[in-house]
C-alpha positions as CSV (number, residue, x, y, z in Angstrom):
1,X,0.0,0.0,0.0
2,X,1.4,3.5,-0.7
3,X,2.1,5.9,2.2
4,X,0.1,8.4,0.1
5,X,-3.1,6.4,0.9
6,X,-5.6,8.3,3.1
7,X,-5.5,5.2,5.5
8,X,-2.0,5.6,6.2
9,X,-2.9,8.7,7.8
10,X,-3.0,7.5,11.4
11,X,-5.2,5.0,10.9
12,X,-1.7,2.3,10.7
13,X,-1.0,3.9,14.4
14,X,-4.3,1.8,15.7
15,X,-3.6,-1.5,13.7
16,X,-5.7,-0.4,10.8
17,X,-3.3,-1.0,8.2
18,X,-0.2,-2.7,8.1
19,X,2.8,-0.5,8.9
20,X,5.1,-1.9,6.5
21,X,2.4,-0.7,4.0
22,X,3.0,2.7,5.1
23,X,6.5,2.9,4.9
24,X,8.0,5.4,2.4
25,X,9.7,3.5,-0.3
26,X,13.6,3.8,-1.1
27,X,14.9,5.1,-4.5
28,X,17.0,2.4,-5.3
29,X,19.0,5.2,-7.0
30,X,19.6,6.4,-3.4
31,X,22.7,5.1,-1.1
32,X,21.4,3.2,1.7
33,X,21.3,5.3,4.7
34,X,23.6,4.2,7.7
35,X,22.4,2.9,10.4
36,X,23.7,4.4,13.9
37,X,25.7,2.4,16.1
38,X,24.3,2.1,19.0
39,X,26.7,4.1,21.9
40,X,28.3,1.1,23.7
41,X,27.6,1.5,27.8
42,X,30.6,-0.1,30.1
43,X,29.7,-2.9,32.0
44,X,29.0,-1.9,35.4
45,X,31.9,-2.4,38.0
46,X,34.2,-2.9,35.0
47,X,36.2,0.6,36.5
48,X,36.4,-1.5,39.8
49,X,38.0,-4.8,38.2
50,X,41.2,-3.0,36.7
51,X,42.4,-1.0,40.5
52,X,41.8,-4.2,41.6
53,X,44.3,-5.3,39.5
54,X,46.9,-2.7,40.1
55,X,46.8,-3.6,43.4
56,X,47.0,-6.9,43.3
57,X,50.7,-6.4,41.5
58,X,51.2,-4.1,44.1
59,X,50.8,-5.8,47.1
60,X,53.2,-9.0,44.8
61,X,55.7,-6.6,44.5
62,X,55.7,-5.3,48.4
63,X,55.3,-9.4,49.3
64,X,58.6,-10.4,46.9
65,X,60.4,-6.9,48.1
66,X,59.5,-8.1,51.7
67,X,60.5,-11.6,51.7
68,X,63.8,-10.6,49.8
69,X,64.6,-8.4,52.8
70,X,63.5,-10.9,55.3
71,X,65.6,-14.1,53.4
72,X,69.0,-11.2,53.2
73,X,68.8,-10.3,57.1
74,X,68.3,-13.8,57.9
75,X,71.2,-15.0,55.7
76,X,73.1,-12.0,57.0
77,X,72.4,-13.6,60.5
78,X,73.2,-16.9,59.7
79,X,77.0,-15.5,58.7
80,X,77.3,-13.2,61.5
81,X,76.6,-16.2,63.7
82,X,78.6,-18.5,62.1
83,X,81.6,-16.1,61.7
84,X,81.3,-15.4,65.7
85,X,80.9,-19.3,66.1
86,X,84.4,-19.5,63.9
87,X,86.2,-16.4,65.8
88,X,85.5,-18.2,69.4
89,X,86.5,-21.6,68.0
90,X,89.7,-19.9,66.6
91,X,90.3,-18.1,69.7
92,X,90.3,-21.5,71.9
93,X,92.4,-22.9,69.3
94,X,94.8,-20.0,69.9
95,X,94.7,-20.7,73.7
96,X,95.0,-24.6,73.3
97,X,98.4,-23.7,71.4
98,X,99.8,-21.3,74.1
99,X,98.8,-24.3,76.8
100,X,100.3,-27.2,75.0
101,X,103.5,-25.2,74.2
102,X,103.6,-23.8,78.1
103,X,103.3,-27.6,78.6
104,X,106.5,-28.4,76.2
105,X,108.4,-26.1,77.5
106,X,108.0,-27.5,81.3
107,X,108.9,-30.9,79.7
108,X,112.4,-29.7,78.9
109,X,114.7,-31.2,81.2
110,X,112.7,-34.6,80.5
111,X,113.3,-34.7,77.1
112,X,117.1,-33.7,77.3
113,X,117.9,-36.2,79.6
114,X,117.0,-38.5,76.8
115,X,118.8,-37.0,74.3
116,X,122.0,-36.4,76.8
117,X,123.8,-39.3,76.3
118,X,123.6,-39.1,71.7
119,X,124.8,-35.3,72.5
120,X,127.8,-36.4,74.6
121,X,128.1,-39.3,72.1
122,X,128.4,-36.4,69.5
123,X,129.9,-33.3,70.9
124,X,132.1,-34.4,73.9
125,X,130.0,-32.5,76.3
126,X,126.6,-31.9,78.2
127,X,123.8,-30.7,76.3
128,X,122.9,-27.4,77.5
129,X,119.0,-26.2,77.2
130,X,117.4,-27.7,74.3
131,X,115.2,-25.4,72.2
132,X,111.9,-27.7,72.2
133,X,109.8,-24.9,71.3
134,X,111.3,-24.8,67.6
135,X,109.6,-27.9,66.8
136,X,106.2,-27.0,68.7
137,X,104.3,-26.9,64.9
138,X,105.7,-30.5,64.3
139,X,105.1,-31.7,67.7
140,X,102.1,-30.6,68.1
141,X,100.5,-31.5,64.7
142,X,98.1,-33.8,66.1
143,X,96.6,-31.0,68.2
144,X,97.3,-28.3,65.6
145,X,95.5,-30.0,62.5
146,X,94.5,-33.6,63.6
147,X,93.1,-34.7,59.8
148,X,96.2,-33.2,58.0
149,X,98.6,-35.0,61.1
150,X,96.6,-38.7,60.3
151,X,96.9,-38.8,57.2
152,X,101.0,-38.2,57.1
153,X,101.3,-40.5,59.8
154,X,98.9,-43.4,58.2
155,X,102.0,-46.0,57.3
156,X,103.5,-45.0,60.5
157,X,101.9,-47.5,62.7
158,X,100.3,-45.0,64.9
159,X,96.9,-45.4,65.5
160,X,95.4,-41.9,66.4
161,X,92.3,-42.7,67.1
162,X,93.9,-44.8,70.7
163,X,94.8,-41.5,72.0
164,X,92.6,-39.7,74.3
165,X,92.0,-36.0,73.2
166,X,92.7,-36.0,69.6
167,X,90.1,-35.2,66.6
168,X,89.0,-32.9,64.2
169,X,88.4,-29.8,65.7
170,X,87.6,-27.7,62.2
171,X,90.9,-25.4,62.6
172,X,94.2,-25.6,63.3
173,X,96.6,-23.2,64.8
174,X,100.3,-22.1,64.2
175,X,103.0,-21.3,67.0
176,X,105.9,-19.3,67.5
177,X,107.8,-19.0,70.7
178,X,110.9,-16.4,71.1
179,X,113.2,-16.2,74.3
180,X,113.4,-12.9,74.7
181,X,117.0,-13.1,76.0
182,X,118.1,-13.8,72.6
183,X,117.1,-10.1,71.9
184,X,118.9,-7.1,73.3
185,X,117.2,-5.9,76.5
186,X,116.2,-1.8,76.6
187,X,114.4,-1.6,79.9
188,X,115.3,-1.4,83.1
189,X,117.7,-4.3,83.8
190,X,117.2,-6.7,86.7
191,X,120.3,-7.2,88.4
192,X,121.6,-3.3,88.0
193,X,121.0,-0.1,89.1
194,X,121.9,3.6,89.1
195,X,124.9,4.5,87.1
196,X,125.8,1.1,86.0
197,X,122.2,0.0,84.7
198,X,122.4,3.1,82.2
199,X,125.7,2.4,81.0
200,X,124.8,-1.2,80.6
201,X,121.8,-0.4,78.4
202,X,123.7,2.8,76.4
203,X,126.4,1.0,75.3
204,X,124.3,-2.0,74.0
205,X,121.9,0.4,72.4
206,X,124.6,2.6,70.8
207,X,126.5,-0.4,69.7
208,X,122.9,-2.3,68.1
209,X,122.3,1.0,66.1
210,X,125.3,1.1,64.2
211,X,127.3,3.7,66.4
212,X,130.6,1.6,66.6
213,X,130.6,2.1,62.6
214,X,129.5,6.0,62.0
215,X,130.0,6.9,59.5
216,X,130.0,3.7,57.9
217,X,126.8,2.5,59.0
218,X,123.7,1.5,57.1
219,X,121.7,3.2,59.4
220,X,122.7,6.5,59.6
221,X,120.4,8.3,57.4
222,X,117.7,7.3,60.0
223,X,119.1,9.9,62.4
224,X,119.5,12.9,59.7
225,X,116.5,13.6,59.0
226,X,113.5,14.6,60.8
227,X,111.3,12.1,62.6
228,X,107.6,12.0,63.3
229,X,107.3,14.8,65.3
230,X,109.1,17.1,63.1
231,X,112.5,16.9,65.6
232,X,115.8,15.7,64.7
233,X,116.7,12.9,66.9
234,X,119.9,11.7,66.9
235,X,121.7,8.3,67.5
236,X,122.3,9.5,71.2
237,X,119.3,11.4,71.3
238,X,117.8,7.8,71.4
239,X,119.7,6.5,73.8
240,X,119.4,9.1,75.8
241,X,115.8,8.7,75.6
242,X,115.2,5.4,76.3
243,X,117.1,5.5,79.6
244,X,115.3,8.6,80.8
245,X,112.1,6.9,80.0
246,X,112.7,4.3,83.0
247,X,115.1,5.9,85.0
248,X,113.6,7.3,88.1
249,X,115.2,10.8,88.3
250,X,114.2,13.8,85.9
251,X,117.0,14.7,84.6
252,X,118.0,13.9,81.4
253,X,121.0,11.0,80.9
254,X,124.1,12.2,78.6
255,X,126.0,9.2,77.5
256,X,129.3,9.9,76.0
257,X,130.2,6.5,74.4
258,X,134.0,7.4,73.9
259,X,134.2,7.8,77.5
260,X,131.5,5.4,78.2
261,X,130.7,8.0,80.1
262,X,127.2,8.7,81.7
263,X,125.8,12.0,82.9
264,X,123.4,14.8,83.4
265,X,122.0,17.6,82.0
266,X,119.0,19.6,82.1
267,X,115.3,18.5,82.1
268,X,114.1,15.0,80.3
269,X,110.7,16.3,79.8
270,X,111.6,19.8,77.8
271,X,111.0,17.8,73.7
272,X,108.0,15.7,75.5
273,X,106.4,19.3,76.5
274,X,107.1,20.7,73.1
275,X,104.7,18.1,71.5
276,X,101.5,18.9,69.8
277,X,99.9,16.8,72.6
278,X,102.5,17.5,75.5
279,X,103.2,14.5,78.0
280,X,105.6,14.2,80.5
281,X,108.5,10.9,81.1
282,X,107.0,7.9,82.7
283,X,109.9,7.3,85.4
284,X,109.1,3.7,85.1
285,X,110.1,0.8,83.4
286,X,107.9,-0.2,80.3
287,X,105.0,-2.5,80.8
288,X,105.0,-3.5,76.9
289,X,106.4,-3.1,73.5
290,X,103.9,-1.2,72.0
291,X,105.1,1.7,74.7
292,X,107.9,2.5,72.7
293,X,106.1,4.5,70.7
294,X,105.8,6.9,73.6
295,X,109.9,7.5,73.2
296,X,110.8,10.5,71.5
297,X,112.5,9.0,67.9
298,X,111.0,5.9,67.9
299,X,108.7,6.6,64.9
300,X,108.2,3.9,61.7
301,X,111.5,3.3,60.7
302,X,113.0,2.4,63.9
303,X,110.4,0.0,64.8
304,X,110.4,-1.6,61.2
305,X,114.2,-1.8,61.7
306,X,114.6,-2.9,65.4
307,X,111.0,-3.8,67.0
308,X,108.7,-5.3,64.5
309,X,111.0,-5.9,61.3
310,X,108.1,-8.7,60.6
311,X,104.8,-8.0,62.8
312,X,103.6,-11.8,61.9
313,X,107.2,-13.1,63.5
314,X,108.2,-11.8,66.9
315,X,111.4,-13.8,66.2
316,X,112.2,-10.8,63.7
317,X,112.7,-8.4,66.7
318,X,116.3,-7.1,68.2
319,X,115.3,-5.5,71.4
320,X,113.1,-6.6,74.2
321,X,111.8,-4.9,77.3
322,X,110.9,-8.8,79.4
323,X,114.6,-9.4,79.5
324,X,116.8,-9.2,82.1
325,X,120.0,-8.0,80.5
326,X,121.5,-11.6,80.2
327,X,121.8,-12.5,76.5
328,X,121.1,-16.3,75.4
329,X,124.2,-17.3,73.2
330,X,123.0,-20.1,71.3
331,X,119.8,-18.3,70.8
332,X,120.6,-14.3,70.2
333,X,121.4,-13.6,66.7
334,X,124.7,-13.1,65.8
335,X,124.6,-9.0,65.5
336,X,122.8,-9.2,69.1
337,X,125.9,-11.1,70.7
338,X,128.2,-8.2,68.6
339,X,126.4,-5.5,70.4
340,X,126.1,-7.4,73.8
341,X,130.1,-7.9,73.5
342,X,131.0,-4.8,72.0
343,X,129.1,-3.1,74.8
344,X,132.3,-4.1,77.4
345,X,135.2,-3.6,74.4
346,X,134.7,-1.3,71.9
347,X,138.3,-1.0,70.7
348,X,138.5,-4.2,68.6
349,X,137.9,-4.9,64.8
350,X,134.9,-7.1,65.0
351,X,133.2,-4.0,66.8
352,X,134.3,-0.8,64.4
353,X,134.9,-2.8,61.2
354,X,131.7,-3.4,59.5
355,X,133.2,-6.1,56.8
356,X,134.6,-8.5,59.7
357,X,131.5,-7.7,61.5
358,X,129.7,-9.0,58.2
359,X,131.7,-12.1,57.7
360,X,131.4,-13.2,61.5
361,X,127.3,-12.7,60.9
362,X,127.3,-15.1,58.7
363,X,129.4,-17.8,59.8
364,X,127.3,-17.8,62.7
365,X,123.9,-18.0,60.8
366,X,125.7,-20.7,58.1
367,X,127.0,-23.0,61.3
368,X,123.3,-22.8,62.6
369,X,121.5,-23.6,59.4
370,X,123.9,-26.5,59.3
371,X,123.5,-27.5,62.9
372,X,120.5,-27.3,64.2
373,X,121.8,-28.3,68.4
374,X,123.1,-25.8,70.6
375,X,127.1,-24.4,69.6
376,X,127.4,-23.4,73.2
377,X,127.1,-25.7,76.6
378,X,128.3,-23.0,79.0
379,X,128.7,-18.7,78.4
380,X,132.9,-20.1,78.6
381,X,132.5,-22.0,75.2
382,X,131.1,-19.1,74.0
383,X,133.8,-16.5,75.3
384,X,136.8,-19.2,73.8
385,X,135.5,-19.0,70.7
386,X,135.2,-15.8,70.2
387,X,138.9,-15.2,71.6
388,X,139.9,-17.4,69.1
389,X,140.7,-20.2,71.5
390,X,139.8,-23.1,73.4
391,X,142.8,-25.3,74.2
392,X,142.0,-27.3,70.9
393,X,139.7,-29.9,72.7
394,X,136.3,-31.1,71.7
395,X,135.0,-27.6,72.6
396,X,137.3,-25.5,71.0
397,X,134.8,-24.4,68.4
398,X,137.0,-22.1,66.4
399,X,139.7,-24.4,66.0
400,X,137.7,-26.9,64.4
401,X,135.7,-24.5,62.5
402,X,138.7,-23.0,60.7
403,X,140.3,-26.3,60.3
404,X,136.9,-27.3,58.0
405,X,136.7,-24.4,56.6
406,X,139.7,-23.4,55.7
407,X,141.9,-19.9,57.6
408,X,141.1,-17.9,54.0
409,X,137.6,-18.7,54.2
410,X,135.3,-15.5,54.4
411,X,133.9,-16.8,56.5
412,X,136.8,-17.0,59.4
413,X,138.2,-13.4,58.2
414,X,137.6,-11.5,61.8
415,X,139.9,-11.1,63.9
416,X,138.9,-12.4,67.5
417,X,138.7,-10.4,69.9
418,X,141.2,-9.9,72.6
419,X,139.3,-9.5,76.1
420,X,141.6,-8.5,79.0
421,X,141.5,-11.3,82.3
422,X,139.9,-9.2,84.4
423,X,136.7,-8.8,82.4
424,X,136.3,-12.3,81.2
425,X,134.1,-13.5,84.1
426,X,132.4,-10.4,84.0
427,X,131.5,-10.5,80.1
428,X,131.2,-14.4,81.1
429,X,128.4,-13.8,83.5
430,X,126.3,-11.3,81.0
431,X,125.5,-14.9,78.6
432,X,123.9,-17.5,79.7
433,X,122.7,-20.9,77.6
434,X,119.0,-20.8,79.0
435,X,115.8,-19.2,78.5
436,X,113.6,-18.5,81.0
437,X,111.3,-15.4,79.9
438,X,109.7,-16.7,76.1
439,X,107.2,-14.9,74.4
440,X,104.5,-17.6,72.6
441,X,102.5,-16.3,70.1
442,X,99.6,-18.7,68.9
443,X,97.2,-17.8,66.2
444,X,93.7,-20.2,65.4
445,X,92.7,-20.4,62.4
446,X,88.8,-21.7,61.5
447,X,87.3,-20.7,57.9
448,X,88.3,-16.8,57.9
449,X,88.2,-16.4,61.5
450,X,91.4,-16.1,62.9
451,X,92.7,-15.0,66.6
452,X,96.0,-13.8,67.3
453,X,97.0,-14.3,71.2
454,X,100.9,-13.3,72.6
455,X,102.0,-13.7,75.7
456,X,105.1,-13.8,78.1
457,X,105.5,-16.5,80.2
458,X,108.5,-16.3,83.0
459,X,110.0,-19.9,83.5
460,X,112.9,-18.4,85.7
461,X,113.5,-20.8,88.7
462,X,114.1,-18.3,91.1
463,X,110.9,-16.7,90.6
464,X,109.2,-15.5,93.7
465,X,105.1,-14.1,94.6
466,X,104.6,-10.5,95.0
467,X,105.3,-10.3,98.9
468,X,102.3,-11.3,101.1
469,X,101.9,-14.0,98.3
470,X,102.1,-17.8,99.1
471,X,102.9,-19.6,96.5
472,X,106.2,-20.9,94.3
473,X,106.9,-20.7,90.5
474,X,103.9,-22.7,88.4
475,X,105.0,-25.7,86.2
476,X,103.5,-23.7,83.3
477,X,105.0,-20.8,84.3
478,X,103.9,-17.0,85.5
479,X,102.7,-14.8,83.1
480,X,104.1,-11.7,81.9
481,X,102.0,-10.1,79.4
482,X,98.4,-11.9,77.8
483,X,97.0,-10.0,74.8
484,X,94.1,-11.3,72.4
485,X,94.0,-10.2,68.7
């Protein structure tokens, strides 16, 4: 029907007439009219759904960044407490090594009495002291490193797992022991006083830094230039120092070593007061090593050169402050004995000539790293050689030395030394072929934790308490000095 029909009016409105009758008709000529698109609504809560989202990868992110930081403390934890764990464990390894060694030491006489009768045997005399304490790492492998001490001893026979005490303990630890009369003593000395106590100590000091060979000496240009505290400080200056530093008076010492003279002049404490931080002389004698360093002079290079030449190795050092002023001859190195002897004759060639000083060194050091026993049974032996003499009998050590080595040697060109009658017994009595004061250093070792522990231990037999103290001298020994590092 067309739309132009009267009853598509309104009538089609009230079901009268079909609508699709009504409708206009298209022009086929005419492009189709476009429908609308319908505007698209979002769904509701859609908005809701996607912050939901971004918060559920935030609260992932704070969860990962929170157990990250909870699994790094507790691994940090779990080092800490295994690197305290290791650092106690070393320490008591460090102890177990001072003990045992204190325990060697005491052992001594036991084990030379063994070993007496294959020394006679082999030198023609009685063995003096034997150094037992050089072999502490092999002799007390078992305790140092049990696993490592088993397994080198496995076609030995020995069955380690019979002995009480031994097993793996997870570290080992080294040890060094040093008499410390093998070194030259700087403090106070124990059997002198006054006058003669600073004499003693001046001429062994002045003669150990090279003053019987100025201006030959290699270690002159230490005292030309200026030291730490911007002063120069002199050979003497030094010696000087040192003495005042324990002496009990306040005035300070002058030692003249042409005269081997010893006198006074003017006020100890005038550099000390001068300082940057001004302190005044202590008066007293030194407690420890490390107090050096309160000694005008006595900067780097004299402690790299005299105190500490190896801080890992105490055996290194030439001076001591634990010793009484008695040198150990078959222990002291042979530039220690120089400046012990040298400190009662100055006027000979071994003391001013640094080339027969040179070759006598290292004889001495050759002869030891050839022979490891004692050269010495009594101070006497030592005194003969030295003198060049001996009688020619099994003790004459010089005799037979240049008779295997040969009189042009280099190593026999010094001239010994000619020591008049009346000082023999009293250079006799400054030696001695024992050690009774020895520094023990023990150091554990579990992991990377390691613990360094030094300490003096006094062995002297006539050792007596503090008065008011009952008491006599400890098998192990009194200690001196105990320090944990």
């Amino acid at each position: 029907m067309k739309t132009d029909s009267p009853q598509c009016g309104s009538g089609w409105r009230y079901g009268y007439v079909d609508a699709a009758e009504c409708a206009p008709r298209r022009n086929p000529r005419e492009p189709r009219a476009r429908r609308p698109e319908p505007s698209v609504q979002p769904a509701r809560g859609s908005t809701k759904s996607g912050v939901a989202l971004v918060a559920v990868i935030t609260s992932i992110v704070i969860l990962t960044v929170f157990v990250a930081e909870l699994i790094e403390n507790a691994a940090t934890d779990l080092h800490v407490a295994t690197a305290e764990r290791d650092r106690v464990k070393a320490e008591y390894l460090a102890k177990s090594g001072i003990n045992l060694t204190r325990l060697l030491i005491a052992q001594e006489p036991q084990i030379r009495a063994v070993v007496a009768p294959f020394y006679q045997m082999l030198t023609g005399r009685a063995p003096p002291q034997l150094n037992v304490w050089d072999f502490g790492d092999t002799l007390l492998a078992p305790f140092a490193d049990y696993k490592t001490a088993k397994e080198g001893n496995d076609g030995s026979g020995i069955n380690f797992n019979l002995m009480g005490g031994l097993h793996e303990t997870g570290g080992t630890f080294e040890v060094i022991t040093v008499p410390e009369n093998a070194k030259i003593n700087i403090n106070s000395p124990l059997f002198l006083s006054g006058t003669e106590a600073s004499k003693s100590i001046a001429m062994q000091l002045f003669a150990l830094l090279g003053g019987n060979q100025s201006p030959d000496s290699p270690y002159d240009p230490m005292f030309s230039q200026r030291d730490a505290d911007g002063q120069f400080t002199t050979r003497l200056d030094i010696v000087s120092d040192v003495i005042d530093w324990w002496d009990y008076d306040e005035q300070r010492t002058v030692f003249d070593p042409g005269s081997k003279a010893i006198a006074s002049g003017g006020s100890e404490d005038d550099v000390y007061s001068t300082f940057r931080d001004p302190y005044v002389v202590k008066n007293q004698p030194l407690d420890s090593l490390e107090e050096l360093r309160m000694i005008r002079g006595i900067g780097d290079d004299f402690w790299a050169t005299f105190v500490e030449p190896n801080p890992d190795d105490p055996r290194d050092r030439k001076v001591t402050i634990y010793g009484s002023g008695i040198v150990n001859v078959n222990l002291a190195p042979p530039d220690v004995l120089l400046s012990r002897l040298c400190s009662f004759v100055t006027d000979q060639p071994l003391c001013n000539n640094p080339a027969q000083q040179v070759s006598f060194i290292t004889l001495f050091n050759t002869v030891r790293s050839v022979l490891p026993l004692a050269l010495f049974s009594t101070p006497k032996d030592f005194v003969d050689f030295i003198t060049g003499g001996g009688g020619g009998g099994a003790r004459d050590l010089y005799t037979a030395l240049t008779a295997f080595l040969g009189p042009e040697s280099p190593l026999m060109m010094w001239t010994p030394m000619q020591i008049p009658a009346d000082q023999r017994k009293q250079i006799e009595g400054r030696f001695l072929t024992e050690a009774s004061i020895l520094t023990i250093q023990s150091i554990g070792r579990v992991g990377k934790a390691q613990a360094k522990i030094s300490v003096v231990v006094n062995f002297d037999k006539p050792w007596v308490p503090p008065p008011g103290v009952p008491g006599s001298l400890p098998a192990l020994g009194v200690l001196h000095h105990y320090r944990v590092q």
